[in-house]
SEVOLUM-384526 format. One record per residue: residue in one letter; z, y, x of N, C-alpha, C in turn. Coordinates in pm, whole numbers, padded with zeros to 5 digits, always signed. Layout:
AZYXZYXZYX...
***
This chain:
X+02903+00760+02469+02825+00646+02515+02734+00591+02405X+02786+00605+02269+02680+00586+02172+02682+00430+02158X+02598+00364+02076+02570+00218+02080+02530+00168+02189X+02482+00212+02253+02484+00142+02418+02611+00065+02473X+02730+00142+02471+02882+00074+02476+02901-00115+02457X+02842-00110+02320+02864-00233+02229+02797-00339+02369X+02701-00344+02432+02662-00474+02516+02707-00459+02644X+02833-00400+02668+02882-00386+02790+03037-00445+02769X+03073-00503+02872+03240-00576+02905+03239-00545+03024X+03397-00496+03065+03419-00455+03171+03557-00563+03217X+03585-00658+03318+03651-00737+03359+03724-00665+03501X+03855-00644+03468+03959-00623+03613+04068-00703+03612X+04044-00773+03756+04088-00879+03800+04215-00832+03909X+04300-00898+03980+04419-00819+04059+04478-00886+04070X+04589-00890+04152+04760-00930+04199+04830-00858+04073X+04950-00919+04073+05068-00825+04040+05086-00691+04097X+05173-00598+04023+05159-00457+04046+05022-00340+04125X+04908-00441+04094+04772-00333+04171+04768-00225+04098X+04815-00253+03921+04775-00110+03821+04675-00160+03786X+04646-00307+03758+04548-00320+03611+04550-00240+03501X+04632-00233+03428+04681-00216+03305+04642-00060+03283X+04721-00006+03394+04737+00196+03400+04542+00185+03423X+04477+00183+03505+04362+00191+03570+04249+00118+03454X+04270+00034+03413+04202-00036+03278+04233+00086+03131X+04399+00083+03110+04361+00169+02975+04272+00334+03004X+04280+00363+03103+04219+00511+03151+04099+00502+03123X+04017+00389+03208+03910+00345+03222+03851+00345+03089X+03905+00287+02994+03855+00264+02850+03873+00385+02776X+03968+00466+02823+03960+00578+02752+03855+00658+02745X+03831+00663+02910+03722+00791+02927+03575+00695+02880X+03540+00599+02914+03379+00504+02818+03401+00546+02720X+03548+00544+02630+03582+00495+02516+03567+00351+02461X+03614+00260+02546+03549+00097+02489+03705+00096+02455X+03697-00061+02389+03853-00088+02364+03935-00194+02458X+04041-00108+02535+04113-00171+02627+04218-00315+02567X+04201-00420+02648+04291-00549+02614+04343-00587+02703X+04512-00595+02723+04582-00636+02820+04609-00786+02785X+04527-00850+02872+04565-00978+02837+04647-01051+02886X+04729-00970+03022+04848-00995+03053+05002-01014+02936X+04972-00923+02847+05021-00906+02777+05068-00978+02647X+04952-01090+02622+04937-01183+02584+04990-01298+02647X+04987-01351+02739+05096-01445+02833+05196-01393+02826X+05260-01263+02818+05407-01223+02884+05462-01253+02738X+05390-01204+02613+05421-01289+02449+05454-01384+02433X+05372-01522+02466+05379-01663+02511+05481-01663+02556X+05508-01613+02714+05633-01658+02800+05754-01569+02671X+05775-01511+02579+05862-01429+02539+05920-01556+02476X+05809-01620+02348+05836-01710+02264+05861-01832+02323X+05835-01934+02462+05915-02031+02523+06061-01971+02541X+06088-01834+02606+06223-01753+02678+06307-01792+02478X+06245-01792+02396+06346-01813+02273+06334-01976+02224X+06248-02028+02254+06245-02157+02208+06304-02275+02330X+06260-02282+02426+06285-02325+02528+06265-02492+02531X+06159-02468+02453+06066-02625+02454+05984-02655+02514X+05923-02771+02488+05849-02844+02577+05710-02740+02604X+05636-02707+02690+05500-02647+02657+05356-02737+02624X+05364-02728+02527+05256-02837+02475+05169-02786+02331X+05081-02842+02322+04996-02826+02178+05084-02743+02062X+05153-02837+02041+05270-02765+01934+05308-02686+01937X+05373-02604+02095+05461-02563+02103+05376-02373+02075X+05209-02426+02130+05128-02291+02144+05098-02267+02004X+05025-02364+01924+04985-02321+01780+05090-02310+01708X+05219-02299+01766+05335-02267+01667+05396-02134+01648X+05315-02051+01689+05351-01878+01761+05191-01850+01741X+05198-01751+01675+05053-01626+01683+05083-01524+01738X+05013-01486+01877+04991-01357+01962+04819-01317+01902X+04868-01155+01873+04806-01086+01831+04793-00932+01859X+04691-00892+01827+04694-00726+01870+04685-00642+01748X+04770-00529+01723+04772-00482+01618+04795-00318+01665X+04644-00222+01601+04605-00136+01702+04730+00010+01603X+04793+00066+01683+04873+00172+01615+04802+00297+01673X+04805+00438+01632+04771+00546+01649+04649+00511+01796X+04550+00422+01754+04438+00433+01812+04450+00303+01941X+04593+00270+01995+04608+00147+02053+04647+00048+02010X+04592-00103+02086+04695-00178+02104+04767-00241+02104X+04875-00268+02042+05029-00327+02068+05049-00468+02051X+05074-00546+02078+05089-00667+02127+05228-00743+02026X+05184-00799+01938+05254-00882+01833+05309-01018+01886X+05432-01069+01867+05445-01194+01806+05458-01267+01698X+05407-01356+01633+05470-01370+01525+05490-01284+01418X+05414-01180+01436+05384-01086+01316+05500-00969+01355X+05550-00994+01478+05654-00878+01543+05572-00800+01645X+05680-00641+01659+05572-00592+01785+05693-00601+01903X+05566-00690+02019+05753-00694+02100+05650-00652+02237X+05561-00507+02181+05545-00414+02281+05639-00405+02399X+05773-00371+02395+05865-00334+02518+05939-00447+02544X+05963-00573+02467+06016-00688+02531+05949-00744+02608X+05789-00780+02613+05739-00840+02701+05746-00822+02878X+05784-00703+02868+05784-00613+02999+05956-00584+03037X+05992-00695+03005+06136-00675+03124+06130-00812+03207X+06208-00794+03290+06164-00829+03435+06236-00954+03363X+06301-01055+03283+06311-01173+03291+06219-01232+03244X+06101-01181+03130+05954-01207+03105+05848-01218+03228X+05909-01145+03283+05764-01109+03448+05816-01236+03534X+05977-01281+03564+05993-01399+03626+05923-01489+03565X+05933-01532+03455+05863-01666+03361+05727-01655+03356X+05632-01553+03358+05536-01565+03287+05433-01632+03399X+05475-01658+03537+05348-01706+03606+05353-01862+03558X+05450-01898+03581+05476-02059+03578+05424-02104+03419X+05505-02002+03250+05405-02045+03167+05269-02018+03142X+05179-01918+03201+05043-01879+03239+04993-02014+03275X+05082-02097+03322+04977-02202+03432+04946-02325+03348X+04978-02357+03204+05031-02424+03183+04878-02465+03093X+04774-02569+03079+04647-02528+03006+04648-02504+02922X+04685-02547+02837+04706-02557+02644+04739-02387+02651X+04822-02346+02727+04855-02166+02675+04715-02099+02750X+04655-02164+02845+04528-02063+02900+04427-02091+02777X+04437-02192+02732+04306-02313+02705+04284-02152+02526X+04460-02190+02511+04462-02055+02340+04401-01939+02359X+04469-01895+02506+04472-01742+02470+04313-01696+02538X+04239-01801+02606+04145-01741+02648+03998-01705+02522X+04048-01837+02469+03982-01848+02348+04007-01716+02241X+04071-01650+02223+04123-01542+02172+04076-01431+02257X+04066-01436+02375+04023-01311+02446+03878-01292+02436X+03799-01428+02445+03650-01405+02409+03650-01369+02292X+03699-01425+02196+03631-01386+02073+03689-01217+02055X+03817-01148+02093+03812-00996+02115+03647-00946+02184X+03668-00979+02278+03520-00905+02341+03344-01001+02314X+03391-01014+02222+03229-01120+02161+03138-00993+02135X+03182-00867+02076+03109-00727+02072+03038-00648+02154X+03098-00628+02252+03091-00570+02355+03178-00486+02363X+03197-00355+02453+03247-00263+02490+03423-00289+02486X+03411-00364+02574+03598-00405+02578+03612-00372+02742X+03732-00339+02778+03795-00293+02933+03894-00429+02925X+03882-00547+02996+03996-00614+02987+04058-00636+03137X+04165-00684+03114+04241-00709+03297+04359-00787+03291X+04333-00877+03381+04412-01030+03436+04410-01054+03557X+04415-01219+03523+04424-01210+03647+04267-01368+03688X+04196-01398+03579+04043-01456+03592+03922-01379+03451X+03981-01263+03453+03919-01211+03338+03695-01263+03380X+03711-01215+03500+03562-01195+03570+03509-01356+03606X+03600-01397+03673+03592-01578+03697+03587-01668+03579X+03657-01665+03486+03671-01722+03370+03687-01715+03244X+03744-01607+03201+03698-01541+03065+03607-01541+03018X+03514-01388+03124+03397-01340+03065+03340-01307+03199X+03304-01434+03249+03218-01442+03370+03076-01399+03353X+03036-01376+03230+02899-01259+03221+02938-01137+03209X+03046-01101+03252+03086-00899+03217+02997-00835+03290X+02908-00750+03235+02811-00641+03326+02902-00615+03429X+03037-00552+03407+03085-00479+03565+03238-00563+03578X+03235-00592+03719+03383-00713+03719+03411-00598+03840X+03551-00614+03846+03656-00545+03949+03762-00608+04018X+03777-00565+04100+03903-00703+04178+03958-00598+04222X+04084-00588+04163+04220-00407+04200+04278-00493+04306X+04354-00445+04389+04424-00459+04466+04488-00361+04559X+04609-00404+04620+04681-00261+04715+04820-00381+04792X+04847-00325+04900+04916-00389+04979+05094-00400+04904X+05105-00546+04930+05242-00584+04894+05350-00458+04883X+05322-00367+04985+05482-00289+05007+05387-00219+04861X+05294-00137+04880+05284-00039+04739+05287-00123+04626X+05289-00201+04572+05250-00279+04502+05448-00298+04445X+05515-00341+04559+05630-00327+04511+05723-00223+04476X+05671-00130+04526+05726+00007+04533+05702+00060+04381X+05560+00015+04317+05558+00027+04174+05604-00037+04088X+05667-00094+04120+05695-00209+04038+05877-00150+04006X+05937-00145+04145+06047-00044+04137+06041+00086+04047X+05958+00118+04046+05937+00241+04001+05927+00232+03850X+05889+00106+03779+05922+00060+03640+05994+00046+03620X+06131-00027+03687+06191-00079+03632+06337-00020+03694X+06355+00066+03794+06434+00126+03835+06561+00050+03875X+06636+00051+04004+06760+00005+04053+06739-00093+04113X+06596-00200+04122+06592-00304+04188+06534-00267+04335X+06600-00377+04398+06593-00379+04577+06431-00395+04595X+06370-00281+04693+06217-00230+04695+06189-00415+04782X+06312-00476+04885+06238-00602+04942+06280-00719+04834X+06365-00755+04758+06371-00834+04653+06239-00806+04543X+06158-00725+04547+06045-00741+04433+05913-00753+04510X+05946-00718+04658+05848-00742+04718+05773-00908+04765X+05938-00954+04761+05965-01115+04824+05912-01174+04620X+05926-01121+04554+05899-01208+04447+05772-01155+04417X+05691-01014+04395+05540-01050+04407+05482-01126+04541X+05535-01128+04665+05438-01240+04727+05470-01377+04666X+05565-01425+04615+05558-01549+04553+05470-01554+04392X+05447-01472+04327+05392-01460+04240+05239-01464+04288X+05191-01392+04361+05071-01405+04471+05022-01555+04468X+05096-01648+04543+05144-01772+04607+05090-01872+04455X+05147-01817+04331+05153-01919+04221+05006-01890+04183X+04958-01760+04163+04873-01717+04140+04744-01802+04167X+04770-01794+04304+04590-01774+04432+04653-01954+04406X+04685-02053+04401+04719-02194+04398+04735-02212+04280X+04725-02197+04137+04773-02273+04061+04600-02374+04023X+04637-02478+03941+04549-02544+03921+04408-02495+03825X+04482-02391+03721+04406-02334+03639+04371-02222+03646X+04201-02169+03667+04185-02058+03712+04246-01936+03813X+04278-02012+03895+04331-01938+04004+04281-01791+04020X+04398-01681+04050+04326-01559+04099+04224-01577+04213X+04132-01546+04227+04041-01510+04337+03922-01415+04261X+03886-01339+04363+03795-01217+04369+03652-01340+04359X+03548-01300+04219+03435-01311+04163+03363-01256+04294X+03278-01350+04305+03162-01286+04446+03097-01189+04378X+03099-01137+04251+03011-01003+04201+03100-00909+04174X+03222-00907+04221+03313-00813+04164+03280-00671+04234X+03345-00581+04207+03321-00459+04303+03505-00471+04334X+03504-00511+04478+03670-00501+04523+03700-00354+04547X+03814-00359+04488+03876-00187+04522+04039-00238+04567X+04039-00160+04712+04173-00182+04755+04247+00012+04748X+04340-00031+04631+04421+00121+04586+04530+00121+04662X+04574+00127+04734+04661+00120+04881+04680+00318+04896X+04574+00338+04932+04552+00507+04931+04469+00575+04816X+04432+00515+04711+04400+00608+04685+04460+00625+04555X+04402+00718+04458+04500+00807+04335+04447+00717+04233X+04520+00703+04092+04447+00655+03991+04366+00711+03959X+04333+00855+03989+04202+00918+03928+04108+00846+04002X+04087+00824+04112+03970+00800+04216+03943+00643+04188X+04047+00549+04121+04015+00414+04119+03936+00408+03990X+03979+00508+03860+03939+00498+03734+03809+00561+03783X+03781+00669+03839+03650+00720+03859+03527+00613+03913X+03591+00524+04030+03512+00444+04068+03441+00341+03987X+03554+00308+03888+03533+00199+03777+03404+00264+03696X+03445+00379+03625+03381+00454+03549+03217+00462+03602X+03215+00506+03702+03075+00539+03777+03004+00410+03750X+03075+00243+03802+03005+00150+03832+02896+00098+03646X+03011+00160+03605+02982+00123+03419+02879+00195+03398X+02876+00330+03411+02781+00413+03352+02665+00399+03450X+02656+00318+03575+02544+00291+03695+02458+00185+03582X+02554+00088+03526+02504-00046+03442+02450-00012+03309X+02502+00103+03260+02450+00099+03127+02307+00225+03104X+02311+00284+03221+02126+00341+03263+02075+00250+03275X+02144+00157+03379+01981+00033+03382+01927-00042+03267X+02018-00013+03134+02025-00118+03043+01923-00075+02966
***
């Protein structure tokens, strides 16, 4: 892609279990821009309340540094100068993290941190207002999505042994906190390109992504 890359941001937006994350790092692979899970960054946050179990307030955010610290070419998601890559991602982090997500002072930090990552250009990022509120100028915004049952069925499929309608009944409530909370609510950017992955493969969602990028950076 060459220096052309650098004035392009790519924003994917979604529910729980659509495959931000899988469909975003691909995506960045094949541009080559640099992928940022900024989910990943809240599920940090929610890690460090899950050990402190204080008040959520001013203090409680500038008292913890979430950070990215890139290993063999990715990535990895620090606390506190720790990598708690695989702690963030167990399912008592995924219960907590909508309710501390909602909270401003932790949006108000980490969003501020996410712009200044993609102040360059050529970043793949994905949330859940990356396109609405982040970086509501991203050349190409995306809104992933796929129906509750697939959606839970992947989610099973992470984490193995849990009941396919117990994760189903807790992403529609996650949905619920989501699409209602006071601060930046999920909703689909009227410029997004919506993709509903219900049927189709991650190749065909990353391809779609891919195409819309390289459509934007000819015109550029």
């Amino acid at each position: 892609m060459g220096n052309e890359r650098r004035i392009i941001n790519v924003a994917i937006d979604g529910p729980a279990g659509a495959g931000k994350s899988t469909v975003a790092q691909r995506a960045a692979h094949v541009l080559d821009f640099i992928y940022v899970d900024t989910g990943a960054m809240y599920r940090a946050m929610t890690l460090a309340w899950m050990r402190d179990r204080c008040v959520i307030d001013a203090q409680f955010v500038t008292a913890h540094d979430v950070s990215f610290v890139s290993v063999n070419g990715h990535l990895r998601i620090h606390l506190d100068g720790k990598d708690v890559h695989t702690d963030v991602r167990s399912p008592e982090v995924s219960q907590h993290v909508a309710a501390v997500s909602a909270h401003r002072v932790v949006r108000e930090r980490l969003v501020a941190l996410q712009r200044r990552i993609a102040a360059d250009g050529g970043v793949v990022m994905d949330g859940r207002d990356i396109g609405t509120a982040v970086l509501p100028d991203a050349a190409v915004k995306v809104f992933l999505t796929a129906s509750v049952h697939v959606r839970a069925a992947r989610r099973c499929a992470e984490w193995g042994g849990a009941s396919l309608e117990d994760v189903a009944e807790a992403i529609r409530a996650r949905d619920a906190r989501d699409e209602t909370r006071e601060q930046s609510p999920l909703v689909c950017a009227p410029d997004a390109l919506r993709i509903d992955s219900t049927h189709m493969t991650i190749d065909a969602v990353v391809g779609t992504i891919v195409h819309a990028v390289q459509a934007v950076i000819h015109r550029v």
